[in-house]
C-alpha positions in Angstrom: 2.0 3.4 5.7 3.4 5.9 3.0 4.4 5.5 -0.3 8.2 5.6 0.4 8.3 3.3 3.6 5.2 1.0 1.8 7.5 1.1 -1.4 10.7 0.0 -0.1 9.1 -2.7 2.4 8.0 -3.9 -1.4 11.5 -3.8 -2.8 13.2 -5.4 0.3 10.8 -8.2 0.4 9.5 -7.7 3.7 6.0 -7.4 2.4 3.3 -9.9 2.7 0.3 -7.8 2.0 -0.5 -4.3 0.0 -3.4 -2.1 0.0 -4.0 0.5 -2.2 -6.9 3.5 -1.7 -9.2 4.3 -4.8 -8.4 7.9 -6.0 -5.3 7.8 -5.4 -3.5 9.7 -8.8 -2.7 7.6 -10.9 1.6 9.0 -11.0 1.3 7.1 -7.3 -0.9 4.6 -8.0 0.2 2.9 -11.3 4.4 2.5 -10.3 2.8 1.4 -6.7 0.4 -1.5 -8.6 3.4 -2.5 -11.0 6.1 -3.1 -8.4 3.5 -4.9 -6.4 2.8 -7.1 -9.0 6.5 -7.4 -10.0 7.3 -8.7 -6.8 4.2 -11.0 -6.4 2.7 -9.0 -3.6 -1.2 -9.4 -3.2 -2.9 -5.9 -3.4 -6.0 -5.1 -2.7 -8.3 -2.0 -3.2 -10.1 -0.1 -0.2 -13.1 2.3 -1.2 -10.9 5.7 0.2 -7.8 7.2 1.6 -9.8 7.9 4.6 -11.5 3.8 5.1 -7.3 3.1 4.4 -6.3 5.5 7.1 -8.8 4.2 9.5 -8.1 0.7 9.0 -4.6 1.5 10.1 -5.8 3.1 13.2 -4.7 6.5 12.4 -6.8 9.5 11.9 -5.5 10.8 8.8 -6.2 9.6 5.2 -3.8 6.6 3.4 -3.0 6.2 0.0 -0.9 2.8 0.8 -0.1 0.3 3.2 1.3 -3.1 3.8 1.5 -5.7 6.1 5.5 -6.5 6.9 6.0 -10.7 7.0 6.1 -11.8 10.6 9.6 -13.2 11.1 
């Protein structure tokens, strides 16, 4: 989770999975939906930062996540 650790997980290919939180700004969002696609990562859109944040088991709000590549 984060945008840092979620974007270099991205970049270093360890990423099989992206999520992405509606109403996230769009100076996150857009660079964050662009890499993904660059590097052929599946992302998909939860309803809130707060559904995202739950879904990760943690009990603040999440603007991004992945799921790293089992090795």
């Amino acid at each position: 989770m984060g945008i840092k650790q979620c974007t270099k997980a991205v970049n270093d290919g360890l990423a099989e999975q992206a999520y992405l939180a509606n109403g996230v700004a769009p100076d996150i969002a857009e660079p964050f939906r662009k890499l993904c696609e660059k590097c052929g990562i599946p992302l998909k859109m939860v309803a809130s930062k707060k559904e995202l944040g739950s879904l990760c088991g943690i009990d603040v709000d999440a603007s991004v996540a992945v799921i790293l590549k089992q090795e």
